[in-house]
N, C-alpha and C positions, 0 to 999 in steps of 0.2 A: 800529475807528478810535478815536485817543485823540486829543483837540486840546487846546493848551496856549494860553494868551492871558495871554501876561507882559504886565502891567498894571506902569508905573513908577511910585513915589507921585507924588502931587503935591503941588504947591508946598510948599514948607516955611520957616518961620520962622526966622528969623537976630534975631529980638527980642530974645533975653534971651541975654547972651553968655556969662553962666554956666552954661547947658546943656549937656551933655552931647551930639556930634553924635545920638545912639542917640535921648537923650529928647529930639530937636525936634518941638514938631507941624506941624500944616500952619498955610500962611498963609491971609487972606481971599480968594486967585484960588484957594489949594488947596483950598478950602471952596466954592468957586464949581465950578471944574473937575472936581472931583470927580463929584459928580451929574449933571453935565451929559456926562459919558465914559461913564457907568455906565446913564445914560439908556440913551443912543446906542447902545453894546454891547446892553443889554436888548430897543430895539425892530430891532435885527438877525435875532431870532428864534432867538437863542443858547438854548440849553437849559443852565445851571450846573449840576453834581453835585458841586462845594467849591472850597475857597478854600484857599491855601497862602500865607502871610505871611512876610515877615522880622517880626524881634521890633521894629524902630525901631516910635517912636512915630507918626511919617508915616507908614509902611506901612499898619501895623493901623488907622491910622484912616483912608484911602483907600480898605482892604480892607472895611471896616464898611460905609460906603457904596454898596460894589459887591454885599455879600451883600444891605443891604435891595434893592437894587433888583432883585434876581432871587431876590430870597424866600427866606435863606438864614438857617437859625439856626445860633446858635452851635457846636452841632454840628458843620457842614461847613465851619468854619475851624478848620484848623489853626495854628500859630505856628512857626517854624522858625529859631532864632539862627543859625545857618549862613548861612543867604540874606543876612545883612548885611552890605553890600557884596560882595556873591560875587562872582565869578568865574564864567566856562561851567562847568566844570568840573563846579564844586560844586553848580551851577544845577541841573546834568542832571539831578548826583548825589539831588539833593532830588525833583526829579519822580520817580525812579527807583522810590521809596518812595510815593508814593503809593497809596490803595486803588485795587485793581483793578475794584473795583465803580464807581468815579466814572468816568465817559468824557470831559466837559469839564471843563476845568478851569483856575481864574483865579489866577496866580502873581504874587505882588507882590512888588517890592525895588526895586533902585537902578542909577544909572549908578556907574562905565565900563560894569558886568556887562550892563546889558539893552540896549545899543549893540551890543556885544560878540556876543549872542545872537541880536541880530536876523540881523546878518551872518555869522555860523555856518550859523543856516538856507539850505537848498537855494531860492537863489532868485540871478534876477540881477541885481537891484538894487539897490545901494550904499545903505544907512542912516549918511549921518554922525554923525546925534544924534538917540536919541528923547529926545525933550523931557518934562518932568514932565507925568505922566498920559497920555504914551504908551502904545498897545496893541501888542504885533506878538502874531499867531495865527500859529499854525503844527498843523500835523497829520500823521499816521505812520498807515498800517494795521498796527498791531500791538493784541494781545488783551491783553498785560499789562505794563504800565507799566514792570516789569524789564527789555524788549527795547527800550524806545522812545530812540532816539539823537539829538541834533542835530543831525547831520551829515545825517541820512537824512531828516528831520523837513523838511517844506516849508512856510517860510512863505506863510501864506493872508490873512492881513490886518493893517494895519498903516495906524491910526488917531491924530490927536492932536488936542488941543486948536482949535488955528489952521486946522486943517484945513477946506476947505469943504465943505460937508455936502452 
């Protein structure tokens, strides 16, 4: 079984208009929100084995906060420039590659793409918007992350901020 939990960043800064959208970081809710999704996800009883990132500055620092909290070093995050702003497509393409020895695993990036993905997955319930620091989980019985598809892939959870706990 290989399960996937595309994590959106969160909030991001529009403070400094000279930025670059790539280098925005997060804002003070994406600094709040953050740990508190990462929490949430952790006492689920999730088991992590890495982290897969877009290279934006929001990414990797929403993804930081999700390795501490599931005891991850540096090692088990990867960085991936592809994921920024992806598409399904490219989404898939990036889990594709992942190690086979990892079983879960925490994919971070951005909307339209992780809207887009939630409602790819085999489920029947309509996601208009995952909001920042959105989770959706999804999972496939397959052995090596080269067979694992979206289409086939069932979403299993699908978490957010505002949510009631």
């Amino acid at each position: 079984m290989k399960q996937v939990y595309f994590v959106r960043h969160a909030k991001s800064s529009w403070a400094d208009p000279n930025l670059k959208d790539h280098d925005r970081p997060l804002n003070s809710r994406g600094k709040r929100d953050a740990p508190d999704m990462a929490a949430r996800l952790a006492k689920s009883g999730l088991k992590v084995d890495g982290i897969l990132t877009s290279s934006a500055k929001r990414t990797r620092q929403t993804a930081k906060v999700f390795a501490e909290a599931f005891g991850l070093g540096k090692d088990r995050i990867l960085k991936e420039k592809q994921l920024y702003h992806a598409g399904p497509r490219t989404i898939e393409k990036c889990v594709r590659q992942l190690p086979d020895d990892w079983n879960t695993v925490l994919v971070f990036g951005h909307n339209p793409g992780y809207t887009e993905v939630a409602n790819h997955l085999r489920n029947d319930d309509y996601i208009g918007n995952v909001p920042t620091c959105g989770i959706v989980g999804s999972e496939l019985k397959v052995k090596k992350w080269s067979d694992w598809e979206m289409a086939r892939a069932q979403r299993s959870a699908y978490y957010y901020p505002k949510q009631k706990k």
